[in-house]
Each structure stands twice: as C-alpha cells, then as structure tokens.
RODREN-646465 format. One record per residue: residue number from 1; x, y, z of N, C-alpha, C in turn. Coordinates in steps of 0.1 Angstrom, whole numbers, plus 5000, padded with zeros to 4 digits. Example, Ala and Ser with C-alpha at 12.3 -4.5 7.8 and 13.67 -1.06 7.14 Angstrom:
REM RODREN-646465
     n   n.xx   n.yy   n.zz   ca.xx   ca.yy   ca.zz   c.xx   c.yy   c.zz
     1   5132   4943   5078    5123    4955    5078   5132   4967   5078
     2   5128   4978   5071    5137    4989    5071   5129   5000   5079
//
This chain:
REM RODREN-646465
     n   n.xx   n.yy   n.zz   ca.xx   ca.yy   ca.zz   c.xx   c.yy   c.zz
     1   8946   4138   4105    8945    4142    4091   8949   4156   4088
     2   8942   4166   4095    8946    4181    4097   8961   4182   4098
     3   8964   4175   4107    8978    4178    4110   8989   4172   4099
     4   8985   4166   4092    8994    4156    4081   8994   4169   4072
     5   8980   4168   4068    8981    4178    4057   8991   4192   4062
     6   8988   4197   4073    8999    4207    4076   9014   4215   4072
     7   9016   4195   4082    9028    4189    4078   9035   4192   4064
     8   9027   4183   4056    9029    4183    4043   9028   4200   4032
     9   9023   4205   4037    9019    4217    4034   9033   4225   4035
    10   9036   4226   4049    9049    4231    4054   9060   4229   4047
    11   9063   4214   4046    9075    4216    4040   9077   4215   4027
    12   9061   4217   4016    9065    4224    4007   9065   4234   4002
    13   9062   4241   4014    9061    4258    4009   9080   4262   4012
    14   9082   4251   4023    9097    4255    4027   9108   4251   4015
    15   9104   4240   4006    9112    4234    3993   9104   4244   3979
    16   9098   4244   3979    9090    4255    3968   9084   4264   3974
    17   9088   4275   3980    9088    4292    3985   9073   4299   3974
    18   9085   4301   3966    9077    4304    3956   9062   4298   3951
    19   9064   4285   3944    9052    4277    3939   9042   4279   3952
    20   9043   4279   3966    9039    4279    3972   9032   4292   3979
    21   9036   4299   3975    9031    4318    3969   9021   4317   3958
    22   9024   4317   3950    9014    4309    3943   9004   4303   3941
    23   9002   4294   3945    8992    4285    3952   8982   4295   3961
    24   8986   4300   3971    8979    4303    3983   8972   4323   3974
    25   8980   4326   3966    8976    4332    3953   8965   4338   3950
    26   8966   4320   3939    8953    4319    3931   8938   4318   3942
    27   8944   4309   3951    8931    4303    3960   8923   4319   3967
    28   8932   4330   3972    8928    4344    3976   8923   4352   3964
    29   8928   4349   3953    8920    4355    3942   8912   4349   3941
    30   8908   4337   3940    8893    4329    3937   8885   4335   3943
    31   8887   4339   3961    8883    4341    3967   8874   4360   3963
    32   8888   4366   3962    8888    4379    3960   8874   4385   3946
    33   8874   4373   3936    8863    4371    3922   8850   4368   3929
    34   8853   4358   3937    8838    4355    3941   8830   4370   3947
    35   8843   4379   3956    8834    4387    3959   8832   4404   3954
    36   8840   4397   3939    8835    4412    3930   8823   4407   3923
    37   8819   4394   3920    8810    4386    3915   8793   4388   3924
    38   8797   4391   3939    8788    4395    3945   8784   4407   3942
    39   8793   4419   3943    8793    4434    3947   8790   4439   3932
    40   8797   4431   3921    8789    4442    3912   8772   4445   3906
    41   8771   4427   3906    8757    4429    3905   8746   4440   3915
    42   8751   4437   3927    8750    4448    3934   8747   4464   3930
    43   8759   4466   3928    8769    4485    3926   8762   4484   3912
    44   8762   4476   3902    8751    4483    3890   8742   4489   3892
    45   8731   4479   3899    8718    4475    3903   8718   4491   3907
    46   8721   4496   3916    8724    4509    3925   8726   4522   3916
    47   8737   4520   3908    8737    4532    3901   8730   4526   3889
    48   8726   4517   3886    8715    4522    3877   8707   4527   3881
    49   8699   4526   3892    8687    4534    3893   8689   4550   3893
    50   8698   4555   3888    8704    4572    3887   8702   4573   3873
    51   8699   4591   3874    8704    4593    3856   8721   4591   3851
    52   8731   4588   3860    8739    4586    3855   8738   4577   3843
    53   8732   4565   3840    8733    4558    3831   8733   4563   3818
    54   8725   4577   3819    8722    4585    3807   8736   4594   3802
    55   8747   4594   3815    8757    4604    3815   8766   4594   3805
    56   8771   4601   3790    8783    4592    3785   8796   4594   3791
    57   8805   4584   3794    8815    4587    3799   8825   4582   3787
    58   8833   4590   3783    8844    4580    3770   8858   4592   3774
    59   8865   4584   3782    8880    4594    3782   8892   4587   3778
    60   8904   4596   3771    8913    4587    3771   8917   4583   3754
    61   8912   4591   3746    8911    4585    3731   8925   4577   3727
    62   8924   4567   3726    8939    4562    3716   8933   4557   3702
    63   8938   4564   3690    8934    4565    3676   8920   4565   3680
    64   8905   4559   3674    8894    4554    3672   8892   4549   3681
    65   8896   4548   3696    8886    4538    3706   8889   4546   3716
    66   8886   4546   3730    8888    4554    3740   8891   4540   3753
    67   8904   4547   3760    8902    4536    3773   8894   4535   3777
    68   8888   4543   3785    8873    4544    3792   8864   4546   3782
    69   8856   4535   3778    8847    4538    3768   8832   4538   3773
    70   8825   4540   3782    8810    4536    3783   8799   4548   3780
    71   8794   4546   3766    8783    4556    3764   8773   4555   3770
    72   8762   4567   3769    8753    4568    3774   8745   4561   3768
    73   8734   4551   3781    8723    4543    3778   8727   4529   3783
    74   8715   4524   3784    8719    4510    3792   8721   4498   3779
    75   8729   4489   3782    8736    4481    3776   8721   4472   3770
    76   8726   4463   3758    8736    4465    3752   8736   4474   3740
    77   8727   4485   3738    8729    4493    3729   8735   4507   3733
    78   8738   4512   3741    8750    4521    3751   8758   4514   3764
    79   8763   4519   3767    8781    4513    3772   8774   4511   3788
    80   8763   4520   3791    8757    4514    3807   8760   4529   3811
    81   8770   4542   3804    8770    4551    3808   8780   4554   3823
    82   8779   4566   3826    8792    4569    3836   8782   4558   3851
    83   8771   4554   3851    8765    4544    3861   8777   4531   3862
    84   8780   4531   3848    8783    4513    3847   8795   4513   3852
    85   8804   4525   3848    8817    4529    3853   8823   4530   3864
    86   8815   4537   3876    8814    4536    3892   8810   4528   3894
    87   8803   4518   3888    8795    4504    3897   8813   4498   3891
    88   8818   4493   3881    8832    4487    3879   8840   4493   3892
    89   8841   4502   3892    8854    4512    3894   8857   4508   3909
    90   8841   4512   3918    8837    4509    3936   8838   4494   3937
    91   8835   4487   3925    8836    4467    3932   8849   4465   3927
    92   8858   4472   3919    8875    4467    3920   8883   4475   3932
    93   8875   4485   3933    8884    4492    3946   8881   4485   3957
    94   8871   4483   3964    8866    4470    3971   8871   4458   3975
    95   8873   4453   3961    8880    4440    3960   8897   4440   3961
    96   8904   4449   3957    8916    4454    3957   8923   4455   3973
    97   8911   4466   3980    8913    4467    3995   8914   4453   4002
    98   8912   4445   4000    8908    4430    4008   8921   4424   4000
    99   8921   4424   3989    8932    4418    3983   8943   4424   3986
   100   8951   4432   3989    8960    4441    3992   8963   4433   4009
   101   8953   4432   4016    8960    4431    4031   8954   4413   4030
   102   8950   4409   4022    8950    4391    4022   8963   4391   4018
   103   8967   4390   4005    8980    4388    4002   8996   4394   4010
   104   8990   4403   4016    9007    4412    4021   9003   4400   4033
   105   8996   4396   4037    8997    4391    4057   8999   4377   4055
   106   8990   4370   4042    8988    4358    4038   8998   4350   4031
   107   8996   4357   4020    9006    4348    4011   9022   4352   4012
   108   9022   4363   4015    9038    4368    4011   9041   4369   4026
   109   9030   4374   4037    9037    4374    4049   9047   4384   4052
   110   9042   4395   4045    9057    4408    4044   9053   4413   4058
   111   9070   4418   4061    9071    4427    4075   9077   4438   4066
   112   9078   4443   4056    9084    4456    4050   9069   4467   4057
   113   9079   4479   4051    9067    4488    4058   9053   4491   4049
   114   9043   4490   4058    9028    4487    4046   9028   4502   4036
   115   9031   4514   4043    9025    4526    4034   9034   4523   4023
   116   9044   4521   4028    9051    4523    4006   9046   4509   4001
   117   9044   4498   4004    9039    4490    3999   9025   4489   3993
   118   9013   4500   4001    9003    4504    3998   9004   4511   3985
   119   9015   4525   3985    9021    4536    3978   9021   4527   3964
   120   9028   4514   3966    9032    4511    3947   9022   4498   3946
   121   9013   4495   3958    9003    4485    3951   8989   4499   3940
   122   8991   4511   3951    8980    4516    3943   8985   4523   3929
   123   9000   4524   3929    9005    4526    3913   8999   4517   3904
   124   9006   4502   3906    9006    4487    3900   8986   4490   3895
   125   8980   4494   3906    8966    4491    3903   8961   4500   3896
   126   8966   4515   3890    8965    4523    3884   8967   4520   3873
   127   8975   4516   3870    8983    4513    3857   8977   4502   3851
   128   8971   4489   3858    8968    4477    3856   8952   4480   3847
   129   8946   4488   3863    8932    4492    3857   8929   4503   3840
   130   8937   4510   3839    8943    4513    3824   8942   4502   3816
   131   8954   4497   3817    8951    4484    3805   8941   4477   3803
   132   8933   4473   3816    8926    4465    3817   8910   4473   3810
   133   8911   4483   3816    8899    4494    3808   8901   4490   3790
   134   8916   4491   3788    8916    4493    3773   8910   4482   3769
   135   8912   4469   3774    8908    4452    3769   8894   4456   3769
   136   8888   4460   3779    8874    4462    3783   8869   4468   3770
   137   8873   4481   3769    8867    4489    3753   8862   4481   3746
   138   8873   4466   3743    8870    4465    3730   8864   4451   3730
   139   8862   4441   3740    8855    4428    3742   8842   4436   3750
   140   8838   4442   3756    8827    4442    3767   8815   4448   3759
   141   8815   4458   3747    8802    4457    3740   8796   4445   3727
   142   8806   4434   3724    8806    4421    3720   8798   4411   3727
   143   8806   4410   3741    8797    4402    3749   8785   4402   3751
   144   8783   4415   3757    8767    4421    3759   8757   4421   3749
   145   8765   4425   3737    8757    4419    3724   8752   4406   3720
   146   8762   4398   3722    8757    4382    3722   8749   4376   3730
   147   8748   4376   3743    8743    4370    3753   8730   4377   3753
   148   8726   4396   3754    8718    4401    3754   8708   4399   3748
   149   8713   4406   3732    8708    4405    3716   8705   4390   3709
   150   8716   4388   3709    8722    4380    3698   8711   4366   3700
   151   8715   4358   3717    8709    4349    3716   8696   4348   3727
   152   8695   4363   3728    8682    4367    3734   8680   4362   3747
   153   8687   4364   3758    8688    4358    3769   8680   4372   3781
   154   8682   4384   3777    8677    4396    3785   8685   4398   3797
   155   8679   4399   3807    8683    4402    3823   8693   4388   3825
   156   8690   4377   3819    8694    4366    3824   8711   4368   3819
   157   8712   4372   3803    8724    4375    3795   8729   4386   3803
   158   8724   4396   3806    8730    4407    3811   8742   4399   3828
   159   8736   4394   3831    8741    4389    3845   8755   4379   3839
   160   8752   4373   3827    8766    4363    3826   8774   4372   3822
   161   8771   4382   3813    8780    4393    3806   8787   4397   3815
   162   8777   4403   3828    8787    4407    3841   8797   4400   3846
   163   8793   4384   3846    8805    4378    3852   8812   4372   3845
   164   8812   4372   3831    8820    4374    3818   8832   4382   3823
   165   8831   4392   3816    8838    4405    3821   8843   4408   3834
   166   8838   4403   3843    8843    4403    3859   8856   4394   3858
   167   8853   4380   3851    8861    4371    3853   8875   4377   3843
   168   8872   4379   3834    8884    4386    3824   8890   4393   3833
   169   8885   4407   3837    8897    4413    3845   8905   4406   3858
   170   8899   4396   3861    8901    4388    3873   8918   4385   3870
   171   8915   4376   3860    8924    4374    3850   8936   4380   3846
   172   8932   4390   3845    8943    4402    3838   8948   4403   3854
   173   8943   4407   3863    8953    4409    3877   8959   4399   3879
   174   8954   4383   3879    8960    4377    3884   8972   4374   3878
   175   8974   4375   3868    8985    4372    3860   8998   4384   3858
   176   8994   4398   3863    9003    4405    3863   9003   4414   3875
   177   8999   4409   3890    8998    4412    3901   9010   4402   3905
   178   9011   4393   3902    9014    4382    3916   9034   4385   3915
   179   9039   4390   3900    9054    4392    3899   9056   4407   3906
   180   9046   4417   3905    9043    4429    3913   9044   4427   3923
   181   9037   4417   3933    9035    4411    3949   9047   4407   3953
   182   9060   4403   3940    9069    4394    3948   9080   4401   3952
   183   9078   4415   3945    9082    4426    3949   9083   4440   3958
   184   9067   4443   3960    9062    4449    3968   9061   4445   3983
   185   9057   4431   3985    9057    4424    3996   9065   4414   4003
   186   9075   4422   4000    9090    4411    4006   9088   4411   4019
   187   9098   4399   4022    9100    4397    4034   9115   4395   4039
   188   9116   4408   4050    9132    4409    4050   9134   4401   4063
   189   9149   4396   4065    9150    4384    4077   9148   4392   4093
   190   9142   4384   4100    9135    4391    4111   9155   4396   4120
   191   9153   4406   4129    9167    4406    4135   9169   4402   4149
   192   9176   4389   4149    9179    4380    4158   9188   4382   4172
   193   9196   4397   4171    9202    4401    4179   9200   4397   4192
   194   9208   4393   4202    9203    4390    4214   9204   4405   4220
   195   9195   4412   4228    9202    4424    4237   9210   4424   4244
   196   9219   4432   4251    9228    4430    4258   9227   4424   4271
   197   9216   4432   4274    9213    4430    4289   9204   4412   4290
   198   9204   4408   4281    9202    4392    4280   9210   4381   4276
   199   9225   4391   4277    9235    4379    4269   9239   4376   4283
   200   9241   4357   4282    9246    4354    4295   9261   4357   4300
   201   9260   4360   4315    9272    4360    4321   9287   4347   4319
   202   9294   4358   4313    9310    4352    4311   9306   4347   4295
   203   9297   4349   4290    9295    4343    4270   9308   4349   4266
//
C-alpha cells in the first residue's frame, strides 16, 4: 500500500513538478500554523507578565493608521502593547526558521547556495511582515472586540482572536511565499561529468 502510494506520488510530482510543489507546500505550512498556534499562546502569556504591555508601540504612520499599531494596555481595549508585538514578532521568526529549511530541503529540494537564499528569504519576510502588519492594524482590534466584548466570551474569546489572526497571516505567507520559493529555491541540474581518471580505457 505504502509503496503504491509512493509510486503514484512519484510520477506525479514527475508529470506536475510544480502542482506537486505545491501540494507538499500547503501540507508544511499547515504544519508550520499548527506550530505558531502553539508558540504564540505561549510568547504572549510570557510577555504579558512584563510592563511591556503598558509600553505603546505605534510606528510607521501611513495617513491616520500606523503599520505597527499596538497601544498600550491589554486588549481588547489597548493593542496588547509593545508585549503583544514581540510575542507576534519571536512566534513568526520561529516559525519562519523551520519553514525556511522545511521548504528549501523538502519541497523545492534546492542545491543553490543557502546564504543568498537565506539573504532574500529574510528580504521576502521583511517586506511580507510589513504588509502583513498593515492588514493587522486594521482587522486585529475588530476581532478582539467581537469575540472579547461584543459577544462576551473573555479569556476564552481572547484565545480564538489569537488564532484568528494567527491564521490570517498564515494566509497572507502562504499565498505570497510559495512564487518567492520558486525562485529563491531552485534547483540547478546536478553535474554529471565523468572524471577523467574514471573514463574507461580506449572510450
């Protein structure tokens, strides 16, 4: 049975390359969510217990909103503070590190060289976590409000909100990582040369 499926596995990753990148993908991100799903509840938990919670962090202004938006105070009536922001920040860097050497060895199977490949995954993730901050600004004090407030759920609300918002950014990577990946993590043809001193006599 193991071996059918294999089989079958093989030759269609060998007829669809791609789709088959893909596939093996999403299933490493699923993977990769489950375990920012672990770590952040965590990494809050942690820096909440600091006065950071009380520190406002808001940088970045575009017109009336700020990328980084989290005021001081714990949610949902302040942003969770610069606490909330290093609990985000340590469970995507985290998750990023794992995801970075799952996908180059796994899915894409690249033999290019890792540091520049490192070099423009941590661009791609710079740039990503930007945008993704901005989406954040403006859905993640909503949520927290509904689930929190709204329909009065407490500690309980606060935990879906987390993995609300966990899953959203999930989201946003997976969808603008994997054409980044198909780039960063090529695979150039291995070199088949025979050496000299192993080419047979009179060839």
């Amino acid at each position: 049975m193991v071996t059918r499926i294999r089989q079958r596995w093989a030759l269609f990753a060998a007829t669809r390359p791609t789709l088959a990148q893909l596939v093996v993908f999403v299933v490493l991100n699923v993977g990769v969510t489950v375990l920012q799903l672990v770590l952040m509840p965590v990494s809050k938990a942690l820096f909440g217990l600091t006065p950071l919670v009380d520190t406002g962090f808001q940088a970045l202004p575009i017109g009336s909103f700020f990328i980084f938006d989290y005021a001081a105070g714990p949610l949902p009536e302040g942003g969770g503070g610069l606490a909330y922001f290093l609990a985000v920040q340590l469970t995507l860097a985290i998750a990023q590190v794992v995801n970075f050497f799952a996908q180059r060895n796994i899915t894409f199977k690249s033999n290019t060289n890792v540091w520049w490949a490192a070099l423009w995954y941590a661009v791609a993730y710079v740039v990503i976590t930007f945008g993704a901050a901005a989406l954040q600004s403006v859905y993640k004090g909503p949520v927290y409000d509904l689930f929190i407030t709204v329909w009065g759920m407490g500690a309980t609300g606060e935990t879906i909100a987390d993995v609300i918002t966990m899953l959203i950014n999930a989201l946003i990577s997976c969808a603008v990582f994997f054409p980044i990946f198909k780039i960063i993590f090529r695979r150039e043809p291995e070199d088949e040369t025979v050496p000299e001193d192993r080419v047979p006599v009179g060839a």
